[in-house]
PLY file of the C-alpha trace (Angstrom):
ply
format ascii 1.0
element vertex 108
property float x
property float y
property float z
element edge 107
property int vertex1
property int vertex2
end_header
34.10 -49.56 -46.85
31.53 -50.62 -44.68
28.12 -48.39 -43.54
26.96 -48.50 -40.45
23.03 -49.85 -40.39
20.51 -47.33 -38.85
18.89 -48.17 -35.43
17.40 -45.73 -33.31
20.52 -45.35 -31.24
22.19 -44.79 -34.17
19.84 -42.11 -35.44
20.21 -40.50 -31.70
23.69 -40.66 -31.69
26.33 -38.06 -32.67
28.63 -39.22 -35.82
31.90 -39.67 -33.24
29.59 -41.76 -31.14
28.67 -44.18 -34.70
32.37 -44.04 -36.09
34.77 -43.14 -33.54
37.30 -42.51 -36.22
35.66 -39.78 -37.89
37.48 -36.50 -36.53
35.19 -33.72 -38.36
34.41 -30.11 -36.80
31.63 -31.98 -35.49
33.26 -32.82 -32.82
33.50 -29.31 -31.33
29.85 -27.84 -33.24
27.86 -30.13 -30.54
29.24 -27.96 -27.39
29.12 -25.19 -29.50
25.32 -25.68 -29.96
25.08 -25.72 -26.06
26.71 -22.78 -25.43
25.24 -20.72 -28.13
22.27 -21.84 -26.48
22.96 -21.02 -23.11
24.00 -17.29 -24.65
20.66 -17.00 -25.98
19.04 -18.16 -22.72
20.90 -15.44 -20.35
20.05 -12.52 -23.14
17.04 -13.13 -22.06
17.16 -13.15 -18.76
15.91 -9.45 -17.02
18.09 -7.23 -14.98
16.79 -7.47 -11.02
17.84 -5.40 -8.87
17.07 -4.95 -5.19
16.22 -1.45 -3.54
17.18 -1.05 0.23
14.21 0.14 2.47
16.71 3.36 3.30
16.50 4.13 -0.47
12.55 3.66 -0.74
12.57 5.95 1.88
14.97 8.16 0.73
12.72 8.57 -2.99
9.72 9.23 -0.32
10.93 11.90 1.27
11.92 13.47 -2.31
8.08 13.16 -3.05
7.06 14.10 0.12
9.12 17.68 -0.67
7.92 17.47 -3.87
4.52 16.96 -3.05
4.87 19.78 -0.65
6.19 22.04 -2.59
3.58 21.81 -5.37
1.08 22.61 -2.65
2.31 25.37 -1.18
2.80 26.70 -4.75
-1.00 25.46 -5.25
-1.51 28.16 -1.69
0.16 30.96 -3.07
-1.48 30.76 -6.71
-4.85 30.88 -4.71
-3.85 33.27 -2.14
-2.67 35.43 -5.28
-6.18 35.31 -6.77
-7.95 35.95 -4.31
-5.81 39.08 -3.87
-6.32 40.11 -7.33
-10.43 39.57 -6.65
-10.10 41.94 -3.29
-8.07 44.37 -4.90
-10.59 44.37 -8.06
-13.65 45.02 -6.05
-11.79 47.72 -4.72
-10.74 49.27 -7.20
-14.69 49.10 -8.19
-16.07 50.29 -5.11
-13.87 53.24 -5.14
-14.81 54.34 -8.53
-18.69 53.57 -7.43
-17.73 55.84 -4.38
-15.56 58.49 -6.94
-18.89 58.65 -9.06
-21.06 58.99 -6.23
-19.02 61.92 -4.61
-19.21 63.33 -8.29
-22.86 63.06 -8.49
-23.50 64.70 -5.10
-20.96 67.72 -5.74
-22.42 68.38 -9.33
-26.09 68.57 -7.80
-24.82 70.75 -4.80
0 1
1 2
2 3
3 4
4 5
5 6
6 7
7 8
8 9
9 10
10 11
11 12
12 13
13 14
14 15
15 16
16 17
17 18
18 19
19 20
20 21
21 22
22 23
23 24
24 25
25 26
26 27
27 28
28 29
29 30
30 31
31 32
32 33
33 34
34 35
35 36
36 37
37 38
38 39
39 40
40 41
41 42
42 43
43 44
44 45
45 46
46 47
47 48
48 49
49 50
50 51
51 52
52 53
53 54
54 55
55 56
56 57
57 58
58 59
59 60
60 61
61 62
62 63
63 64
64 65
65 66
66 67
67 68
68 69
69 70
70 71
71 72
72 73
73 74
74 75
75 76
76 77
77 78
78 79
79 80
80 81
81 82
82 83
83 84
84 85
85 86
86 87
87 88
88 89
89 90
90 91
91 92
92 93
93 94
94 95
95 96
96 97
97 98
98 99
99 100
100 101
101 102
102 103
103 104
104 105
105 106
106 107
């Protein structure tokens, strides 16, 4: 049986290429190598996608009512304190004004 010698094309080569009548599973494992390659390279390969200008605006105008509603809660949280302070000096000037009429009636 005779070996082929080594050259560098023969080093390069795939067996099928050096001894044509080899038939081995060789013969399908170099495609196989490409593809599994190829599967590796579109894993990782990202998602794109591409948002319309309508739907850009359409997510604005959610933050927009978003945005608006937070600030008109934001009004209505300081309107409400600023009740609550009015309604406390109030409260303390009528019992400054409930002390003072007591005063001046227990003198009298």
């Amino acid at each position: 049986m005779a070996m082929a010698s080594l050259s560098p094309n023969s080093v390069l080569a795939t067996p099928i290429q050096i001894n044509p009548q080899v038939k081995t599973d060789l013969q399908t494992s170099v495609p196989q190598v490409a593809q599994d390659t190829e599967k590796g390279a579109k894993a990782a390969q990202t998602d794109t996608i591409t948002i319309s200008s309508q739907a850009l605006k359409m997510a604005d105008d959610k933050n927009v009512v978003a945005k608006e509603t937070a600030r008109r809660s934001d009004e209505q949280r300081v309107s409400q304190l600023a009740n609550d302070k009015a309604n406390a000096e109030k409260t303390a000037t009528q019992k400054y004004a409930v002390t003072a009429y007591a005063t001046t009636s227990a003198s009298q």
